[in-house]
C-alpha angles and dihedrals in degrees: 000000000000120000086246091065086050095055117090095241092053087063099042080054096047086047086051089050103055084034084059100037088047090048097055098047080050102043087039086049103034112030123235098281090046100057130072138186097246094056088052091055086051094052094038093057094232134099125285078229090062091052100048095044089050097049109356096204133056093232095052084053091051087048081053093050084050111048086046091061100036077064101022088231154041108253113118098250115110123218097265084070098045113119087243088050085053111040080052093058095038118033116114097234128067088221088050090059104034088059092043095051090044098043092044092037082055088051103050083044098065090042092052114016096085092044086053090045088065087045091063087049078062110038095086096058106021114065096194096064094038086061093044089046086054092042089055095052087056094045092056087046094054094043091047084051098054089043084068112034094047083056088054093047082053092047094243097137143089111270093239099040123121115221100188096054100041080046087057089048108041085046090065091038082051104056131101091238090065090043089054095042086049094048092047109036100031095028098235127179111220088249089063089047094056099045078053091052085049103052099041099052087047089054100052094041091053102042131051127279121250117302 
């Protein structure tokens, strides 16, 4: 056993781990409503006490659940960082970053996507996950934007292409509220939405913008 596992932190991150991992099987099975924090602790193997102390509400523990799939772990370093973020923002090729930012974006989709899915159940009566819900849609607004501006800066685009308005549209196309409307109403697999993903930002970044 390394010296890491023995530590005290090593164990509280090791609780947080089965807490979060026990969270997400119960609030993707059960619902929102239908989970408590009782019932996570029983699951997780572990005190109410050690729940309660840790995150204190079931919607901060939701936020957790959250933030550890939109990464698929738990080291300290956000999506935008991510090889597959950066290899979006920084491959030579426009094909390079456009299948980097739809495979990863996929990715980070069925991780999160469900567990978003139970977010929305919450938005209308916890506060604390409606403005985190919000938080995330700008975030990927502001992201989708920096993906293209930084392809015209690098002279990636089409020369009639428009980068702020093929920013404005991808972004929509880009949130989990689309993935989640896609999934439900046309039945796609993720595969499909990627490959959607794919085609359409090629598109717009090889075609004029809008007259």
């Amino acid at each position: 056993m390394s010296d890491e596992v023995k530590t005290p932190n090593g164990r509280a991150a090791r609780t947080e781990a089965r807490v979060v991992s026990a969270a997400t099987a119960l609030f993707l099975e059960r619902g929102y409503q239908g989970t408590t924090l009782a019932d996570v602790a029983a699951a997780a193997g572990v005190g109410a006490r050690t729940v309660y102390v840790r995150f204190g509400t079931k919607a901060a523990l939701l936020r957790r659940a959250i933030d550890v799939a939109l990464v698929g772990d738990t080291l300290p370093i956000d999506v935008a960082h991510r090889d597959w973020s950066v290899t979006a923002m920084t491959a030579p090729t426009l094909h390079e970053r456009v299948a980097a930012q739809a495979s990863g974006g996929r990715a980070l989709m069925e991780r999160v996507g469900p567990l978003l899915a139970v977010a929305g159940q919450a938005e209308p009566v916890e506060a604390e996950i409606a403005a985190a819900a919000q938080a995330g849609r700008e975030e990927t607004v502001r992201q989708v934007r920096a993906f293209w501006a930084a392809l015209g800066r690098d002279g990636l685009l089409h020369p009639g292409a428009d980068p702020d308005w093929a920013g404005a549209t991808t972004a929509l196309l880009a949130t989990a509220d689309t993935y989640l409307l896609i999934t439900r109403t046309l039945r796609w697999t993720p595969a499909e939405y990627e490959t959607w993903i794919h085609r359409t930002w090629m598109h717009l970044a090889t075609t004029p913008g809008p007259a």
